[in-house]
VEXDREN-2710 file (C-alpha; in Angstrom, 1 decimal):
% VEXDREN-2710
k/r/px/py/pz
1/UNK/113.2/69.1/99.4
2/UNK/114.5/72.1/100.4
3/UNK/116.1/74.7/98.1
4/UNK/119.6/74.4/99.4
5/UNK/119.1/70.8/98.9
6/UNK/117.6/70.8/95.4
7/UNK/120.5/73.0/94.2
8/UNK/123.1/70.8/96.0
9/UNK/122.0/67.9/94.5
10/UNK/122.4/68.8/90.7
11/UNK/125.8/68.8/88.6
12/UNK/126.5/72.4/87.2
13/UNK/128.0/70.7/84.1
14/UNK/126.0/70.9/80.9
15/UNK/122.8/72.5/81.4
16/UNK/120.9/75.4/78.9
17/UNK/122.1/76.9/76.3
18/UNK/122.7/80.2/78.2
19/UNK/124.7/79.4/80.7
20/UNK/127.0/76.4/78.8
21/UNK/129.8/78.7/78.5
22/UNK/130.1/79.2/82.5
23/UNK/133.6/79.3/83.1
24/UNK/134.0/76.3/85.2
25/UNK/135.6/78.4/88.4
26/UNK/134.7/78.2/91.9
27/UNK/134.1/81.8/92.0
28/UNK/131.4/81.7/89.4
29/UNK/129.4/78.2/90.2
30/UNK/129.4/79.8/93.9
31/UNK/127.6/83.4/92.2
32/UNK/125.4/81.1/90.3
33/UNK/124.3/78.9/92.7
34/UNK/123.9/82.3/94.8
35/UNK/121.6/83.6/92.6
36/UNK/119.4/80.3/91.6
37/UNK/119.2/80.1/95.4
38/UNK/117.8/84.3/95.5
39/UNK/115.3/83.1/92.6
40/UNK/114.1/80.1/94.5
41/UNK/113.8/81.4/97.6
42/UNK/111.6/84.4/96.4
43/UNK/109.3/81.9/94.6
44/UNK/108.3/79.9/97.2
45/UNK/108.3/83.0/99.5
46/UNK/105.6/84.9/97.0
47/UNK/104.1/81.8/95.8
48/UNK/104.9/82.4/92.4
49/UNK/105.3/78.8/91.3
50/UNK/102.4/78.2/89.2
51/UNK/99.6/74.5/90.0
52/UNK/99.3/72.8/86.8
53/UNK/100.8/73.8/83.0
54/UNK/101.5/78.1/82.5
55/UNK/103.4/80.1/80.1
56/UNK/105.3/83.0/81.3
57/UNK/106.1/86.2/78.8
58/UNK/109.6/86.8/79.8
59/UNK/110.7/90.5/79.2
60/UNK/113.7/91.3/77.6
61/UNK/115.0/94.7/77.5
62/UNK/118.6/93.8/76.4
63/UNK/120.0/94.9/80.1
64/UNK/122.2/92.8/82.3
65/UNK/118.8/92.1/84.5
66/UNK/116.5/90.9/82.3
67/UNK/119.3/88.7/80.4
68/UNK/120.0/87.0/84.0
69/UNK/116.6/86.4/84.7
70/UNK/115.9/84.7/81.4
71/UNK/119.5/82.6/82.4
72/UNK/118.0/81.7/85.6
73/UNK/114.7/80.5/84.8
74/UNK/115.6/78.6/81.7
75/UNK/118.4/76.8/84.2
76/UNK/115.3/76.5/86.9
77/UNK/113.3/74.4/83.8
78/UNK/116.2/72.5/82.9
79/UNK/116.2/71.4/86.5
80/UNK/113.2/70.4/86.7
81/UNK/112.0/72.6/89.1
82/UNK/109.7/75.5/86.9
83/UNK/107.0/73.3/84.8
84/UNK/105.9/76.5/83.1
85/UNK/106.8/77.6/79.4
86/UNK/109.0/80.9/78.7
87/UNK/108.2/83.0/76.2
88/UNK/111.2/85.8/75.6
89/UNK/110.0/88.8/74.5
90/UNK/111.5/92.3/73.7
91/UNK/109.4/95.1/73.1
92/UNK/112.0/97.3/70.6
93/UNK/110.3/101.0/71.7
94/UNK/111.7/103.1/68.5
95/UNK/114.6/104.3/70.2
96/UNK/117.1/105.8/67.6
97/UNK/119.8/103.7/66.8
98/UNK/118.4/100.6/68.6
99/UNK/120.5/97.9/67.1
100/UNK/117.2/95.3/66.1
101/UNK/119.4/92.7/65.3
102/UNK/121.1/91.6/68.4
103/UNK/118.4/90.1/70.5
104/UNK/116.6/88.2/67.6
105/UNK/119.9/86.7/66.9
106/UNK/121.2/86.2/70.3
107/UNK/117.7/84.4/71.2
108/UNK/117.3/82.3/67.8
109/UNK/121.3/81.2/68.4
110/UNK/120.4/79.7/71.9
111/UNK/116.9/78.3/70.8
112/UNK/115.0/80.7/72.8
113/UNK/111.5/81.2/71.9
114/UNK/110.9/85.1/71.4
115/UNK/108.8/87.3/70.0
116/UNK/110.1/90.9/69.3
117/UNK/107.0/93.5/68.8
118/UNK/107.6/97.0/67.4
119/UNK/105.7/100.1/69.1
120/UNK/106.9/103.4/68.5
121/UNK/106.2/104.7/72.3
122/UNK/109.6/106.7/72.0
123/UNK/108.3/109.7/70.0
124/UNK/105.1/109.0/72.4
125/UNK/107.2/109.8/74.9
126/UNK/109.6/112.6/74.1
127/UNK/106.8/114.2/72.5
128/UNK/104.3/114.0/75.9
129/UNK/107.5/115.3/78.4
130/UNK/108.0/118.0/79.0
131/UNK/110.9/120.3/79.3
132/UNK/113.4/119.1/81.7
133/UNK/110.7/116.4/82.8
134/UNK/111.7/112.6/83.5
135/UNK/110.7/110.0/81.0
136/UNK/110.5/107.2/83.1
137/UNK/106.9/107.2/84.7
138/UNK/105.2/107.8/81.2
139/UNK/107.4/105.0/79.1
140/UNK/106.8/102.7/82.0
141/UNK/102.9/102.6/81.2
142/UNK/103.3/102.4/77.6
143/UNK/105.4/99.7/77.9
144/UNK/103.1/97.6/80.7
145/UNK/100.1/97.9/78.3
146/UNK/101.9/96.5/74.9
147/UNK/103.3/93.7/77.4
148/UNK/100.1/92.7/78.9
149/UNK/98.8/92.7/75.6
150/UNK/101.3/90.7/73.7
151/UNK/100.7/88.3/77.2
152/UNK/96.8/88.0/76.3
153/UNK/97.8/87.7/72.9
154/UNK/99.9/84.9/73.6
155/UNK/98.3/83.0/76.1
156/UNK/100.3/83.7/79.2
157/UNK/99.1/83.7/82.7
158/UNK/102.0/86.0/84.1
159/UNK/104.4/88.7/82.9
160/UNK/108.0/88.2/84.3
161/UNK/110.2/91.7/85.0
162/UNK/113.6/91.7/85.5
163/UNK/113.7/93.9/89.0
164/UNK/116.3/93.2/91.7
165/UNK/116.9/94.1/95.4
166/UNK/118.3/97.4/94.8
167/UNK/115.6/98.4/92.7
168/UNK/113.5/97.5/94.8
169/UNK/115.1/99.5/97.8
170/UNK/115.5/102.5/95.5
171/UNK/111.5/102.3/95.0
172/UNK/110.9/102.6/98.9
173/UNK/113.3/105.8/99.4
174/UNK/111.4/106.9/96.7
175/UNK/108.0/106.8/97.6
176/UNK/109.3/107.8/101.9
177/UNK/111.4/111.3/100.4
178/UNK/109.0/111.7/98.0
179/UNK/105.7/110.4/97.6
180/UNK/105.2/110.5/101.4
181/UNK/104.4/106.4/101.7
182/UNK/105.5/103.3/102.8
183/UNK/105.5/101.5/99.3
184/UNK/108.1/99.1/97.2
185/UNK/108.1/96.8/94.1
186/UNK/106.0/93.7/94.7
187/UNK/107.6/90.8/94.3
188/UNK/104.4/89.5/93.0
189/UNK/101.0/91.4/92.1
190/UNK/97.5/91.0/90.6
191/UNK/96.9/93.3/87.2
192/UNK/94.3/95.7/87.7
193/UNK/91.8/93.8/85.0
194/UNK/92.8/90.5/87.2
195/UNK/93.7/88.2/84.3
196/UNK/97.7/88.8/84.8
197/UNK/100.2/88.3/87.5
198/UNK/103.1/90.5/87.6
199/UNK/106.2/88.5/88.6
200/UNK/109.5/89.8/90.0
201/UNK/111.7/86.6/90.4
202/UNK/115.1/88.4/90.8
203/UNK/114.0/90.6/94.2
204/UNK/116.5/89.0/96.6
205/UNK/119.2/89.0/93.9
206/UNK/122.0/91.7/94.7
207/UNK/122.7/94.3/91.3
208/UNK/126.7/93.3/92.2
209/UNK/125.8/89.6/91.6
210/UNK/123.6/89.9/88.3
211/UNK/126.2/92.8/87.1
212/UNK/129.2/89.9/87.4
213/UNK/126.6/87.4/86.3
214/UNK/126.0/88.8/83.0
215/UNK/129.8/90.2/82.3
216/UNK/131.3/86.9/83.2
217/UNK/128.6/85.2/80.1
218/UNK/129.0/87.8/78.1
219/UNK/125.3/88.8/77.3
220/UNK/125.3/91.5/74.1
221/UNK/124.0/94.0/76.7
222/UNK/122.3/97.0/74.7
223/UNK/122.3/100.4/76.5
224/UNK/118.8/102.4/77.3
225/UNK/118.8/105.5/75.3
226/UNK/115.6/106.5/76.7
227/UNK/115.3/106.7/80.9
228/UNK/119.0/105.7/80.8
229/UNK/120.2/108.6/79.4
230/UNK/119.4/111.5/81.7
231/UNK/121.5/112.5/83.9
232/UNK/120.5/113.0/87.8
233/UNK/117.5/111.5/87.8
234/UNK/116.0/111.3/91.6
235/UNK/116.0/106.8/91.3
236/UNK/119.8/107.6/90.1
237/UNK/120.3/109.8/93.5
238/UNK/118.6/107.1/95.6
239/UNK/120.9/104.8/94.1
240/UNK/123.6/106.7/95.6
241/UNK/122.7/107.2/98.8
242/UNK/122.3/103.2/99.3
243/UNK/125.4/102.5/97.9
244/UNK/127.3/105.1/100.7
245/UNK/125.2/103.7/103.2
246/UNK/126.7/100.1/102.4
247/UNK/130.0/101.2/101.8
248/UNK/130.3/102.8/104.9
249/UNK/128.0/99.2/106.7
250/UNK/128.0/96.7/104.5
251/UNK/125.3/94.3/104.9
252/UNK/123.0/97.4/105.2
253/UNK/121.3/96.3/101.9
254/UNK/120.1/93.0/103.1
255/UNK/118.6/94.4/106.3
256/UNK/117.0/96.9/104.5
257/UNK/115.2/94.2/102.3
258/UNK/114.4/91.9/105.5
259/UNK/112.8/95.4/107.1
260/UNK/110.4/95.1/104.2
261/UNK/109.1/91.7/105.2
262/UNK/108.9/92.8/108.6
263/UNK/106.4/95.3/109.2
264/UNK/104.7/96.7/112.3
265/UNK/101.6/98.7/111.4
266/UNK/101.4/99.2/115.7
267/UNK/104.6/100.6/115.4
268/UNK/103.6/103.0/112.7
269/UNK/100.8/106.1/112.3
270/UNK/98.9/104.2/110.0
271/UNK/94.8/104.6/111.4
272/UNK/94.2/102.0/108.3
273/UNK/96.4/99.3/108.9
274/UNK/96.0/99.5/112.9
275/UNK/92.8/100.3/115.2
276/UNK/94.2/102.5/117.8
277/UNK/91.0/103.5/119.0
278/UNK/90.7/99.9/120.6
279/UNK/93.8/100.0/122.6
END
């Protein structure tokens, strides 16, 4: 069956928890269906449907993305269609004025399993940066550890992240103005110790559709006070740039995301991916 198919052939009434007060409009079962369709499609794309029983550590940060992805895959299970179990979990970094309460009672209202764990890696953070220096890079490692250890800890064969197309795009411009290489987010990667996958289950999903997504359900959405509040950061300025360039041609987005899976290493000045010698 394909995806169009298995979507197709499923009333939108009812469903989980999350998504039972859908508004029962047009607009929104056509957004929804959009973005089960994204999640599918990148699945069986990256292969990221699991053979035989898993558990997944779904992370929660308390942004519009990671509440969508924990929408979507709970509606994938209640389909049918994901036989793995989803662990919610929120890793509450010591940020001040973090309201604790809102996703332990959000989770525990829909019947979510969670587990929130408490690591103080702000002070880690603002202590290690310097002066006029990014957060980001520094938080994002002390975060990946405590999450692949609560996954051991838990039993769970992958780690789920909340990433979309956009920040996926945003990661290329990066890495071509900056880093001087042809790299993105994978939508699917092995940890370095090789116990873990990495999953990123939203990476066809537009940030327009999972913004609406989450407004129209009304997700308690709890602002980063960490990476998210510093102004003109250089992902913020990439951010930018994309959305002028689609602005100005829409559909440039989608093309750009398509030009990922469509490399030509002959076409390129890579020695390592192509053996010019032999030409």
């Amino acid at each position: 069956m394909s995806v169009a198919e298995d979507i197709a052939g499923h009333d939108e009434a009812g469903g989980p928890s999350l998504l039972r007060a859908a508004p029962d409009t047009v607009s929104f079962r056509k957004l929804r269906k959009r973005l089960v369709r994204n999640v599918r499609q990148a699945m069986d794309d990256f292969s990221m449907m699991p053979n035989g029983g898993r558990k997944w550590l779904v992370c929660l940060s308390g942004g519009k993305d990671s509440y969508a992805l924990l929408a979507i895959l709970n509606e994938l299970k209640w389909r049918g269609v994901l036989p793995v179990d989803l662990l919610a979990c929120n890793l509450d970094q010591g940020q001040p004025g973090f309201p604790r309460h809102v996703l332990p009672e959000f989770l525990t209202a829909h019947g979510v399993a969670h587990r929130i764990e408490y690591r103080d890696t702000y002070s880690v953070v603002t202590e290690k940066t310097q002066q006029g220096g990014t957060y980001c890079a520094l938080c994002s490692r002390l975060r990946r550890a405590n999450l692949y250890r609560i996954a051991r800890e838990e039993g769970c064969s992958s780690v789920v992240l909340g990433h979309h197309r956009e920040d996926i795009l945003e990661t290329f411009f990066l890495n071509l103005m900056y880093a001087g290489r042809l790299e993105a987010m994978p939508a699917k990667l092995r940890n370095d110790e090789g116990d873990l996958t990495v999953l990123r289950p939203l990476a066809y999903c537009a940030e327009d559709d999972i913004e609406k997504f989450s407004t129209v359900l009304d997700f308690p959405i709890i602002p980063c006070d960490l990476c998210g509040s510093q102004d003109g950061l250089k992902r913020n300025q990439m951010k930018a740039m994309l959305n002028a360039m689609e602005a100005r041609q829409p559909g440039r987005k989608d093309t750009m995301l398509k030009a990922l899976s469509n490399g030509r290493p002959s076409h390129l000045l890579d020695r390592k991916l192509f053996d010019f010698s032999k030409l």
